[in-house]
TISE-94388 format. One record per residue (C-alpha): residue in three letters; z, y, x. Coordinates in steps of 0.05 Angstrom, whole numbers. Example, Ala and Ser with C-alpha at 12.3 -4.5 7.8 and 13.67 -1.06 7.14 Angstrom:
<atoms>
<atom><rest>ALA</rest><w>156</w><v>-90</v><u>246</u></atom>
<atom><rest>SER</rest><w>143</w><v>-21</v><u>273</u></atom>
</atoms>
This chain:
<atoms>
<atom><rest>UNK</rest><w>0</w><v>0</v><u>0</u></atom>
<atom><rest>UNK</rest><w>-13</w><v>70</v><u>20</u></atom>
<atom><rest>UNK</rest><w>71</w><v>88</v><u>10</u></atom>
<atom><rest>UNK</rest><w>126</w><v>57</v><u>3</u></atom>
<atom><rest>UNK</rest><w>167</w><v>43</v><u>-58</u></atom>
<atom><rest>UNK</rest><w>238</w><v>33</v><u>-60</u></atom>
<atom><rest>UNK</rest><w>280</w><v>22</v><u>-113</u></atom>
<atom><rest>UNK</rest><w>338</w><v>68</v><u>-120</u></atom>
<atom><rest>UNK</rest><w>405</w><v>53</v><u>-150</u></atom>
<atom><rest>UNK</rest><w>393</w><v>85</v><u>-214</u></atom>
<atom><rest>UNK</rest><w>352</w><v>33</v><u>-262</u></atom>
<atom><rest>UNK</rest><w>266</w><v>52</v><u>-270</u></atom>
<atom><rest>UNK</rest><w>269</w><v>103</v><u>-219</u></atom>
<atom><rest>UNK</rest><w>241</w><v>89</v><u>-141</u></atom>
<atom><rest>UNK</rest><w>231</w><v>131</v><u>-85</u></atom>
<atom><rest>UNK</rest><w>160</w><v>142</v><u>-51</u></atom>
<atom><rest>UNK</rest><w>155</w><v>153</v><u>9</u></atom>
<atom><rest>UNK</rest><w>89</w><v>165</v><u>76</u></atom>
<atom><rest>UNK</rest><w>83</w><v>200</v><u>135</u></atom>
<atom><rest>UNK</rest><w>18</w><v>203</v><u>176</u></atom>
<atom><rest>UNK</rest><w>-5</w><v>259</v><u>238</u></atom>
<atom><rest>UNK</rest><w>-59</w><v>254</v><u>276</u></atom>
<atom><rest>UNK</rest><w>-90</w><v>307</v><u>331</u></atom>
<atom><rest>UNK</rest><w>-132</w><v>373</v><u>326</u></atom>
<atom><rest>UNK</rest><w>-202</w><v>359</v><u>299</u></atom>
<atom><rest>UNK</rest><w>-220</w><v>431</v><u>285</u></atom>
<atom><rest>UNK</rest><w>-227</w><v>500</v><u>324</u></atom>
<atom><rest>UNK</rest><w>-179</w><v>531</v><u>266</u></atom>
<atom><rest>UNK</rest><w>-104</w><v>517</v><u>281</u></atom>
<atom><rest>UNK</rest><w>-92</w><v>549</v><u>209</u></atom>
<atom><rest>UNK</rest><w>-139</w><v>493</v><u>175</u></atom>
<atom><rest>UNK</rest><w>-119</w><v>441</v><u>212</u></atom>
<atom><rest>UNK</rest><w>-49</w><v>455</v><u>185</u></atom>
<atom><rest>UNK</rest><w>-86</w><v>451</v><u>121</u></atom>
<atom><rest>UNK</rest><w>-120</w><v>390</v><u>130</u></atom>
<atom><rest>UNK</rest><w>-51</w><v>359</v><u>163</u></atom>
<atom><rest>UNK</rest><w>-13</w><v>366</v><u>101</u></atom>
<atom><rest>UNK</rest><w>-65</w><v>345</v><u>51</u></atom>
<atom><rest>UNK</rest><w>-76</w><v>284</v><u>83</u></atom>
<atom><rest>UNK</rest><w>-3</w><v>268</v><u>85</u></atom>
<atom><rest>UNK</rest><w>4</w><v>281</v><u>5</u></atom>
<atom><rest>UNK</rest><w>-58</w><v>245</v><u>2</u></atom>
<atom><rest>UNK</rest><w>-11</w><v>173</v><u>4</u></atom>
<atom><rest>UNK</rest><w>28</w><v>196</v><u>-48</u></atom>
<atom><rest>UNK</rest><w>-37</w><v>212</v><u>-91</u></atom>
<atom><rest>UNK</rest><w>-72</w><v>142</v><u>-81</u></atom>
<atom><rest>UNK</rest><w>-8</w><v>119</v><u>-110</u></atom>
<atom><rest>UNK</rest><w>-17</w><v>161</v><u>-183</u></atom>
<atom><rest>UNK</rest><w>38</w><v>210</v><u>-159</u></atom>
<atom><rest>UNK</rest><w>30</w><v>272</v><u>-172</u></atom>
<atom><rest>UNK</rest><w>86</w><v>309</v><u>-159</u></atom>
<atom><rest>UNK</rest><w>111</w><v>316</v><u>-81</u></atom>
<atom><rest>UNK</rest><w>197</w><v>334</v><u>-79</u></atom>
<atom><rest>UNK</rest><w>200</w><v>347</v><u>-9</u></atom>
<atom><rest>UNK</rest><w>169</w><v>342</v><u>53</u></atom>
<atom><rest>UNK</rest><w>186</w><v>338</v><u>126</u></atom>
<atom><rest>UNK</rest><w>139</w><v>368</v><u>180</u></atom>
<atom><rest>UNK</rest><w>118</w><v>326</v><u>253</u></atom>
<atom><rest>UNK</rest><w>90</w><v>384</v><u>298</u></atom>
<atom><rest>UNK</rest><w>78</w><v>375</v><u>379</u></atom>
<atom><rest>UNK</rest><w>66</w><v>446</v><u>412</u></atom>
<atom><rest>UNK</rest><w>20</w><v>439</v><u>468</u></atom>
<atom><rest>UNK</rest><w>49</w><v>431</v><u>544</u></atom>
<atom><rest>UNK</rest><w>-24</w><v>442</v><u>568</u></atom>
<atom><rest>UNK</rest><w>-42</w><v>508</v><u>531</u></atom>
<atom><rest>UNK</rest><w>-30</w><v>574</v><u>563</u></atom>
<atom><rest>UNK</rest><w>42</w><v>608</v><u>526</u></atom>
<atom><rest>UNK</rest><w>4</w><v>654</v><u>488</u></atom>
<atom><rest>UNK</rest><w>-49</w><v>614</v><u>462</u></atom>
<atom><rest>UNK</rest><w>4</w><v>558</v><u>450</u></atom>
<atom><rest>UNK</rest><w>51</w><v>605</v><u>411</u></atom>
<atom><rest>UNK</rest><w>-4</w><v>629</v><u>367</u></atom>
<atom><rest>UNK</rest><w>-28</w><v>552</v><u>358</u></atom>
<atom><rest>UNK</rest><w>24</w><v>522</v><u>332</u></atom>
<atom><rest>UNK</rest><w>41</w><v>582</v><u>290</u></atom>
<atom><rest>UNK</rest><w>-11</w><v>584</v><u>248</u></atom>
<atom><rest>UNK</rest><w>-10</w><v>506</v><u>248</u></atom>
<atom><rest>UNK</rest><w>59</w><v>520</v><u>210</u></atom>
<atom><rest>UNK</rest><w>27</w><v>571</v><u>169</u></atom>
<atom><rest>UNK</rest><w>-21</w><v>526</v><u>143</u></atom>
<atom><rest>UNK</rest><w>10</w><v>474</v><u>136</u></atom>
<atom><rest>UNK</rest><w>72</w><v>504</v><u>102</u></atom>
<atom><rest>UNK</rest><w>10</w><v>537</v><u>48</u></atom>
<atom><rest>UNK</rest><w>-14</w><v>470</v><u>34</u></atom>
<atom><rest>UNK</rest><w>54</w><v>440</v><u>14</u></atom>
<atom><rest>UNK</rest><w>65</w><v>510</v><u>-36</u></atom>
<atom><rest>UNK</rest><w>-11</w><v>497</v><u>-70</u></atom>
<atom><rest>UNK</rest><w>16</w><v>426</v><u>-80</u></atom>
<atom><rest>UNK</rest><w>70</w><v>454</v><u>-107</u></atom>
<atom><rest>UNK</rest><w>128</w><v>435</v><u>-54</u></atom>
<atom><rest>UNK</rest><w>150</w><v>459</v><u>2</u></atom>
<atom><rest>UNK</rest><w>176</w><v>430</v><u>69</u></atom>
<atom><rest>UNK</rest><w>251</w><v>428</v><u>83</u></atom>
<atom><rest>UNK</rest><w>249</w><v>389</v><u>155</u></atom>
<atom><rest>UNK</rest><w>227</w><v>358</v><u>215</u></atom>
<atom><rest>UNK</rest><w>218</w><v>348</v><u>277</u></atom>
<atom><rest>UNK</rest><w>177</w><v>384</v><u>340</u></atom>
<atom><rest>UNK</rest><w>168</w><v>360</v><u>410</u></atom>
<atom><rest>UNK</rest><w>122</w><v>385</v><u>458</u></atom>
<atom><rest>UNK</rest><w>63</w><v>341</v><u>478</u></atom>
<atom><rest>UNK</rest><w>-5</w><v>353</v><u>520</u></atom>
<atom><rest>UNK</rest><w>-41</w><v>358</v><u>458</u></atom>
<atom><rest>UNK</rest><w>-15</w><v>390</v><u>398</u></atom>
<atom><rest>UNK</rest><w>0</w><v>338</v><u>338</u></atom>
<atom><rest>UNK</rest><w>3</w><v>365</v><u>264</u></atom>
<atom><rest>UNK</rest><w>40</w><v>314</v><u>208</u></atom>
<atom><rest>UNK</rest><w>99</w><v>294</v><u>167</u></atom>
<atom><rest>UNK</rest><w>126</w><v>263</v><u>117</u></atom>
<atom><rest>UNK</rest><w>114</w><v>267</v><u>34</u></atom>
<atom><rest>UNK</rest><w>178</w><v>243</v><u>-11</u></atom>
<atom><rest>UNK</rest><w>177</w><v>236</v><u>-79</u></atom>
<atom><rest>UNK</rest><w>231</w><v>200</v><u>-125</u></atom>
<atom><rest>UNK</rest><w>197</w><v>183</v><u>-192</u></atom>
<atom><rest>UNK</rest><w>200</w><v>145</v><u>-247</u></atom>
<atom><rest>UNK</rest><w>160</w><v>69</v><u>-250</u></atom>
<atom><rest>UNK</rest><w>105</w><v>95</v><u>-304</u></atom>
<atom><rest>UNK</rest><w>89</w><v>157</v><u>-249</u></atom>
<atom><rest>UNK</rest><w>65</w><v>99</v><u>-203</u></atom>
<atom><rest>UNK</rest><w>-3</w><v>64</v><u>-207</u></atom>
<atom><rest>UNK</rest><w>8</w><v>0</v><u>-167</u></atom>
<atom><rest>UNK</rest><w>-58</w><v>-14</v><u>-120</u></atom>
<atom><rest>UNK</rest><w>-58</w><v>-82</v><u>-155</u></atom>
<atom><rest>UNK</rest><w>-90</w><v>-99</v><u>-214</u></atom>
<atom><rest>UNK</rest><w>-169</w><v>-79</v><u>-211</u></atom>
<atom><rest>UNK</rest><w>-203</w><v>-125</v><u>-259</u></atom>
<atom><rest>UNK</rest><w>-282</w><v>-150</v><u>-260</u></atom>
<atom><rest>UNK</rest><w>-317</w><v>-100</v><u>-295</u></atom>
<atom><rest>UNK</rest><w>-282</w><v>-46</v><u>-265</u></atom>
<atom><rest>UNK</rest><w>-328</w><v>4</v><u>-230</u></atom>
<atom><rest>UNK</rest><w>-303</w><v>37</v><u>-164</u></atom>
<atom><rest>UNK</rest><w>-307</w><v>112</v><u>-159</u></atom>
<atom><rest>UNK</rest><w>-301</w><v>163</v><u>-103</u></atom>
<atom><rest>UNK</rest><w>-279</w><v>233</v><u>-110</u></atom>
<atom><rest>UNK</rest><w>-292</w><v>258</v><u>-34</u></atom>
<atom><rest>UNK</rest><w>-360</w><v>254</v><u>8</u></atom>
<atom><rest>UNK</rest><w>-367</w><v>214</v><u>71</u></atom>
<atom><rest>UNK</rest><w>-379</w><v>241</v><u>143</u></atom>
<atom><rest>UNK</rest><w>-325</w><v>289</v><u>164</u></atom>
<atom><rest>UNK</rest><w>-325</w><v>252</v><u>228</u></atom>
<atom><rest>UNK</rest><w>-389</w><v>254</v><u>247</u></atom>
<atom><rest>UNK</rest><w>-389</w><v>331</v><u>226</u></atom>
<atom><rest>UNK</rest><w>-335</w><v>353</v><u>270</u></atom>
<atom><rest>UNK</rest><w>-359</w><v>315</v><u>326</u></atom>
<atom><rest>UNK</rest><w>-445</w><v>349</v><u>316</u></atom>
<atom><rest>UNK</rest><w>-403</w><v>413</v><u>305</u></atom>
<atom><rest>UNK</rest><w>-370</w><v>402</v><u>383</u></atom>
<atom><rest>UNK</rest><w>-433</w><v>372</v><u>404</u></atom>
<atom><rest>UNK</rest><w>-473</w><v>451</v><u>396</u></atom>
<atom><rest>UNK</rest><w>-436</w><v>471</v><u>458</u></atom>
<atom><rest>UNK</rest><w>-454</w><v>420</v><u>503</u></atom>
<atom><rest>UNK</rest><w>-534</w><v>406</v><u>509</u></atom>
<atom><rest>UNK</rest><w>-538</w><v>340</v><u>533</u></atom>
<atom><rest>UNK</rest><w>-504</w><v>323</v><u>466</u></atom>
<atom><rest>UNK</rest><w>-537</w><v>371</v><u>425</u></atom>
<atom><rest>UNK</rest><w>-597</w><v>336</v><u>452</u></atom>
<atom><rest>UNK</rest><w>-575</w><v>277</v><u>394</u></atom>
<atom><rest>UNK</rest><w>-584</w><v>305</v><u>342</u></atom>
<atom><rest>UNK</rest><w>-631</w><v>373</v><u>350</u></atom>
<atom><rest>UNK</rest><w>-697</w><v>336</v><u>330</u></atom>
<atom><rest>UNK</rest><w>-670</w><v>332</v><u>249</u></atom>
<atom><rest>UNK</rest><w>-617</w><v>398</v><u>239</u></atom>
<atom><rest>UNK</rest><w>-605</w><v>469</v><u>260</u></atom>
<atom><rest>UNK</rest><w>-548</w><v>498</v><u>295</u></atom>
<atom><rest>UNK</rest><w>-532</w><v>532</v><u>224</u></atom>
<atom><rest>UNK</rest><w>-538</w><v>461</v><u>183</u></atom>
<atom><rest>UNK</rest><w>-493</w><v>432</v><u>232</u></atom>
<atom><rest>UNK</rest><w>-446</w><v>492</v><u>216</u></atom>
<atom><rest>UNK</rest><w>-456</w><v>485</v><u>145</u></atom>
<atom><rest>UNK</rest><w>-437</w><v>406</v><u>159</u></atom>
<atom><rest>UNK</rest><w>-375</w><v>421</v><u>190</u></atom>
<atom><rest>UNK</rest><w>-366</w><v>472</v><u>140</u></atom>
<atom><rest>UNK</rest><w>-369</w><v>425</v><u>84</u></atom>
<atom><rest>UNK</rest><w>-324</w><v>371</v><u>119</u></atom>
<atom><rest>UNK</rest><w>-267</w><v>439</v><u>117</u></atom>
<atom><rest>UNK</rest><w>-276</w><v>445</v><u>44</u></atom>
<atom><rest>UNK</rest><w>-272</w><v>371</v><u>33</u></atom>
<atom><rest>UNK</rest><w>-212</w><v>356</v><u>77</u></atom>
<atom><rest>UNK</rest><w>-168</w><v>407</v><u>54</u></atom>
<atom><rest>UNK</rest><w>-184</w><v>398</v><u>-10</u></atom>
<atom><rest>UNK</rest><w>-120</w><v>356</v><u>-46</u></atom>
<atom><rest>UNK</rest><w>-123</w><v>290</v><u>-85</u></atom>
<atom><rest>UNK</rest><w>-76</w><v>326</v><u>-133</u></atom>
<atom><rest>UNK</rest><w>-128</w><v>332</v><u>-188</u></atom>
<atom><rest>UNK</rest><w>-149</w><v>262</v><u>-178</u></atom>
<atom><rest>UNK</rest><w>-88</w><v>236</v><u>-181</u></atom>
<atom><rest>UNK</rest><w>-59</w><v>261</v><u>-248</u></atom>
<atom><rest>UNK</rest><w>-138</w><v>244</v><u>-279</u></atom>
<atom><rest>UNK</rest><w>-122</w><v>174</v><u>-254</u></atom>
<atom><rest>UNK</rest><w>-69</w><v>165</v><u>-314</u></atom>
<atom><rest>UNK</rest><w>-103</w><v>201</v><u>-361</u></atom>
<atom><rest>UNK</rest><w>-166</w><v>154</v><u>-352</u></atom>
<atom><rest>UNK</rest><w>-132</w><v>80</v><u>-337</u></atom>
<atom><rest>UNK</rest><w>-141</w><v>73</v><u>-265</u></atom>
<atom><rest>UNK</rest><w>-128</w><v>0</v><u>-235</u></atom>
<atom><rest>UNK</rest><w>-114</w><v>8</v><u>-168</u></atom>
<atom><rest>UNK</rest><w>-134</w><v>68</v><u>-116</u></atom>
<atom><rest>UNK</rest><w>-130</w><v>79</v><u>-42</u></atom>
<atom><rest>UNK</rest><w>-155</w><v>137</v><u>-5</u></atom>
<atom><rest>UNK</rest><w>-207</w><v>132</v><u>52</u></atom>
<atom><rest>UNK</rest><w>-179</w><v>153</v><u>122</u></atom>
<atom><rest>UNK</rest><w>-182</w><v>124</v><u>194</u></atom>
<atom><rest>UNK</rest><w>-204</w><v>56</v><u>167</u></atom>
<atom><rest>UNK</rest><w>-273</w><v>78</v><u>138</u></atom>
<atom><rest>UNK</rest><w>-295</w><v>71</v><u>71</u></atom>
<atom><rest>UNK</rest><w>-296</w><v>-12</v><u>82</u></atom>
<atom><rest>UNK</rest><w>-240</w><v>-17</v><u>116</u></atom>
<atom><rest>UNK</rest><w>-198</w><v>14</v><u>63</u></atom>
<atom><rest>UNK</rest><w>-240</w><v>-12</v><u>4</u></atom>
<atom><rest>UNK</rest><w>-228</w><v>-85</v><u>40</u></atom>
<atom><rest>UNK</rest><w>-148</w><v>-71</v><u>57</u></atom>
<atom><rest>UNK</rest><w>-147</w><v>-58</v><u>-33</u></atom>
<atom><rest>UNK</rest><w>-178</w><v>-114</v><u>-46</u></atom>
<atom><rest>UNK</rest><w>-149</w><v>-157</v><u>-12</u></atom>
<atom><rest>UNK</rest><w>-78</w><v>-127</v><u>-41</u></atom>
<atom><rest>UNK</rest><w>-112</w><v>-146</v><u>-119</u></atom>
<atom><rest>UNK</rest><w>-72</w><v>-199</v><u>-164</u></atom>
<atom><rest>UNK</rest><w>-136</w><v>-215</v><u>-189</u></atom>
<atom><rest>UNK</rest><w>-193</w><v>-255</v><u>-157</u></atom>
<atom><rest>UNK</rest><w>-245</w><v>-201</v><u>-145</u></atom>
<atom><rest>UNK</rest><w>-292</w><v>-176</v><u>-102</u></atom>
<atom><rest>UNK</rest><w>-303</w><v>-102</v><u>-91</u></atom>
<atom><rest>UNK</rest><w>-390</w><v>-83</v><u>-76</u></atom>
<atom><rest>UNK</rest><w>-404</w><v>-11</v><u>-59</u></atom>
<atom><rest>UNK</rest><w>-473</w><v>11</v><u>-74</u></atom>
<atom><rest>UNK</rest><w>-476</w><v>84</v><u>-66</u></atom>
<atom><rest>UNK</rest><w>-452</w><v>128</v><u>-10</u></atom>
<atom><rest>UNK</rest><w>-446</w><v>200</v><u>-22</u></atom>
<atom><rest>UNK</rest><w>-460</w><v>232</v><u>55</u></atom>
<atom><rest>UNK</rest><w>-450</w><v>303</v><u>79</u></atom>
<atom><rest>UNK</rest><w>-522</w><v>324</v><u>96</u></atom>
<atom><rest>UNK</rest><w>-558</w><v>304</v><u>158</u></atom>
<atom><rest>UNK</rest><w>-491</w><v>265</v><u>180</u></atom>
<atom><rest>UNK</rest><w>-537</w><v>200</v><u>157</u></atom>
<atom><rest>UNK</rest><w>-587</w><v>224</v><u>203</u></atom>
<atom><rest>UNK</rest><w>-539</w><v>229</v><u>255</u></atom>
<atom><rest>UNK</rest><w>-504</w><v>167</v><u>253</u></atom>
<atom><rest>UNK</rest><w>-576</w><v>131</v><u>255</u></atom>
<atom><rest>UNK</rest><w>-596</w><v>170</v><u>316</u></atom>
<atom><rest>UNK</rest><w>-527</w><v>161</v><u>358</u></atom>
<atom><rest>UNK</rest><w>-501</w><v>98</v><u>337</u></atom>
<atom><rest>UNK</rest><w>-434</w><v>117</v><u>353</u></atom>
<atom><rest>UNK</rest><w>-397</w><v>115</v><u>294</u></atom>
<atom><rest>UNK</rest><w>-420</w><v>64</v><u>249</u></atom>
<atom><rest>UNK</rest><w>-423</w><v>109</v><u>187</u></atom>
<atom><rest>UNK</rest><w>-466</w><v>68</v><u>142</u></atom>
<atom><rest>UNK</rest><w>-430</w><v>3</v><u>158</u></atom>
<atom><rest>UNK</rest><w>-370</w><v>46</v><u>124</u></atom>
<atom><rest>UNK</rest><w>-325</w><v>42</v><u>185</u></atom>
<atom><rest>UNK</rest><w>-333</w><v>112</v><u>213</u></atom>
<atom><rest>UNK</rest><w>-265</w><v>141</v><u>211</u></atom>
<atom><rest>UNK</rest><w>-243</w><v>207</v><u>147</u></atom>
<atom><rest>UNK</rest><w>-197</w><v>258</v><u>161</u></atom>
<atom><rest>UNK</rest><w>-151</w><v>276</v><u>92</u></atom>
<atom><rest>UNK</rest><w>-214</w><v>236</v><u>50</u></atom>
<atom><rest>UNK</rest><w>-224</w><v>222</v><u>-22</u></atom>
<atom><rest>UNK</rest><w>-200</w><v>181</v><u>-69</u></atom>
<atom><rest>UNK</rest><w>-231</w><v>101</v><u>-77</u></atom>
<atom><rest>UNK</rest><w>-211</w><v>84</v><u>-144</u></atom>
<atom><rest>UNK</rest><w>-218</w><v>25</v><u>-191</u></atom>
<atom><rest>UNK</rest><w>-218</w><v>42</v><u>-263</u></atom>
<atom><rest>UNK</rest><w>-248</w><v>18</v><u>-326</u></atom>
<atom><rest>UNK</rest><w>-322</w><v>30</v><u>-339</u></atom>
<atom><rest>UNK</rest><w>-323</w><v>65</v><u>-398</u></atom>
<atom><rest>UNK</rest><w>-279</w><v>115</v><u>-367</u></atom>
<atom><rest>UNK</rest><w>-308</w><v>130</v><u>-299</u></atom>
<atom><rest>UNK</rest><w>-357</w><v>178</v><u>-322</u></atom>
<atom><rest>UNK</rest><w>-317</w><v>221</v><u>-363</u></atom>
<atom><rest>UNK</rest><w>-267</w><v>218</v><u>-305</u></atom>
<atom><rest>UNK</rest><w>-317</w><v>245</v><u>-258</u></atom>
<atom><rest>UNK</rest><w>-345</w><v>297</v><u>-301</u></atom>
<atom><rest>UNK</rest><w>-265</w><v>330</v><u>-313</u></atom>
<atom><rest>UNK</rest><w>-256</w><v>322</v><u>-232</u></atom>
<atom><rest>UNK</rest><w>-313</w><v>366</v><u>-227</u></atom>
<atom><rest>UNK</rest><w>-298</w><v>421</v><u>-272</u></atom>
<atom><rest>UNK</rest><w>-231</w><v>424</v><u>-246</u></atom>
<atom><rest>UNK</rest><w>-247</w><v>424</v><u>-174</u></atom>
<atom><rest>UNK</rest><w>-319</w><v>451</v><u>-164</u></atom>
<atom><rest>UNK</rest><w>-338</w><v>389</v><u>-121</u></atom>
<atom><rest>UNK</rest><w>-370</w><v>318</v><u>-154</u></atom>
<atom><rest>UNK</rest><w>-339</w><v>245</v><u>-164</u></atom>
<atom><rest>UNK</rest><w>-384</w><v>188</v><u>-158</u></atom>
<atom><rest>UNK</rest><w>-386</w><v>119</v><u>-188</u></atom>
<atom><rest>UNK</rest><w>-397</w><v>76</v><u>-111</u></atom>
<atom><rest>UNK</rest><w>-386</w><v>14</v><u>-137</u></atom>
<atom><rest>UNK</rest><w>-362</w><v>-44</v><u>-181</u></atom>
<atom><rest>UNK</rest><w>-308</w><v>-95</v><u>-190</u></atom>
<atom><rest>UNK</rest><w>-335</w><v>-173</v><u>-196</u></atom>
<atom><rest>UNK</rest><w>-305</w><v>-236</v><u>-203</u></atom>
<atom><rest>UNK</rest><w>-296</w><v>-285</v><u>-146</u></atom>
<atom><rest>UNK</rest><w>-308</w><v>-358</v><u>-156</u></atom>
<atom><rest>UNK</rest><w>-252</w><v>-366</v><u>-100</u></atom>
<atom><rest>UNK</rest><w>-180</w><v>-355</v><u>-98</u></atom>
<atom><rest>UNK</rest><w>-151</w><v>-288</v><u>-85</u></atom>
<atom><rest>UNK</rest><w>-147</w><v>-301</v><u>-1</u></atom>
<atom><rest>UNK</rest><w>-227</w><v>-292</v><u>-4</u></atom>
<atom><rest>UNK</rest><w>-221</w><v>-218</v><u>-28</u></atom>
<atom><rest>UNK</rest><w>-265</w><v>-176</v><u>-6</u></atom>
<atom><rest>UNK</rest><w>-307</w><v>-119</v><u>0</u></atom>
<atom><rest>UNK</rest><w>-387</w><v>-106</v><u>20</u></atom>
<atom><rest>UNK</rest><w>-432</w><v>-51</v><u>28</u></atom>
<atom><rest>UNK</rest><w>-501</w><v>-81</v><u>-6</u></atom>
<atom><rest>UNK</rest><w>-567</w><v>-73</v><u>33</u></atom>
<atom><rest>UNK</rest><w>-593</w><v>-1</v><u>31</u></atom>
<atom><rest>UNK</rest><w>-550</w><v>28</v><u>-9</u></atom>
<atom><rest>UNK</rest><w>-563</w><v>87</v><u>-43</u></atom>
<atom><rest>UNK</rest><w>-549</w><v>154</v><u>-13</u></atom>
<atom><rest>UNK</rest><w>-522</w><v>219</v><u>-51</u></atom>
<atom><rest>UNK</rest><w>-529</w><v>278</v><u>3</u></atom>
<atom><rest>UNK</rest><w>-484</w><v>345</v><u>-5</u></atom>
</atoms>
């Protein structure tokens, strides 16, 4: 599971609990702060809850910066991170900071809720569809975006985009990785979601393979549409570095993988979009498996289809 539940001593009501950091992957120190603290929440929101009581903040300031840089760094690291947590509607009461070679943005996301505020990843059925609310790519467009200032890597990629569409790219991956789960989260109840994880460091496979394997049900998970920041497609065919359309390419703070009924998904994705400006996709489906639950799985089909954004 994405959190951990724990019961507490008072009868229906447990305690969820994540903590995640990771390093800088943009030039901003502000977004990154940002980005740090919605992918945090993010846990708690691929678990159908909504509402964050606390959080504690994991910060390393960098040993190898010079003072003044450092100082305004992991300032505005705080400062964004600390804005995140108030648009989520909680705030951070703790932590802990060390200093490190390379500054580290984090924490840890509490929330002490009742059972019915909890979706369990566990119980996606066959006919279930699998929908995503975030696009793919964000590592492959930070990494272009660092590549512009060295040519011999810029050399990758400069026969299919512009300096300005990788900017736009990066741009794009910004939007999408600050952006919080929130919304999906609370839509999740309202439209019978099954079972959710988010998509982070494991790739869109890895995670959609780690949920189904966590299903009561014998099931097998098939994806056949991935939505794709522009040109990142492009890229990852060209480099072969990150193994994007084999779904293993690492996200940073990414959407939502989600397995709800049918009849639901597209009314889901149609209220995600008017309350957050960006598009939900139906990626997939929910079959049965002809084995027992141990064979779980999940596949990418040949060629899938590709949504760019």
């Amino acid at each position: 599971m994405d959190s951990s539940v724990i019961a507490t001593k008072i009868p229906g009501i447990n305690m969820v609990q994540t903590t995640d950091f990771f390093y800088p992957l943009v030039d901003d120190p502000y977004m990154q702060g940002k980005i740090g603290c919605a992918n945090v929440l993010s846990d708690l929101y691929a678990m159908g809850v909504v509402n964050c009581d606390t959080m504690l903040m994991i910060l390393a300031s960098s040993i190898d910066m010079e003072k003044q840089d450092r100082d305004i760094a992991t300032r505005l690291m705080i400062e964004g991170f600390n804005a995140q947590a108030k648009s989520a509607e909680t705030s951070v009461t703790g932590g802990q900071t060390v200093r490190n070679p390379w500054p580290i943005i984090g924490g840890v996301a509490t929330a002490v809720c009742p059972e019915s505020s909890i979706i369990m990843p566990v119980n996606a059925v066959p006919g279930d569809v699998i929908v995503l609310t975030k696009p793919l790519g964000t590592q492959l467009a930070v990494n272009v975006h660092q590549w512009m200032y060295t040519e011999s890597k810029w050399d990758r990629v400069k026969d299919f985009m512009t300096k300005d569409e990788a900017i736009r790219a990066y741009e794009k991956a910004i939007d999408s990785m600050c952006r919080l789960n929130r919304n999906a989260a609370r839509l999740m109840h309202k439209y019978g979601a099954h079972a959710a994880t988010d998509v982070t460091g494991f790739g869109i496979l890895g995670h959609g393979t780690n949920l189904a394997k966590n299903q009561k049900n014998a099931v097998h998970f098939e994806i056949h549409t991935l939505p794709i920041i522009k040109f990142m497609k492009e890229a990852d065919e060209k480099t072969k570095i990150f193994n994007l359309m084999d779904g293993v390419s690492a996200e940073t703070s990414g959407g939502l993988f989600i397995c709800m009924p049918s009849d639901a998904a597209e009314k889901y994705c149609k209220e995600i979009e008017e309350l957050e400006g960006w598009p939900a996709w139906i990626i997939g489906r929910v079959l049965p498996s002809s084995e027992d639950r141990s064979s779980n799985s999940c596949k990418i089909i040949p060629n899938p289809t590709i949504i760019t954004l």
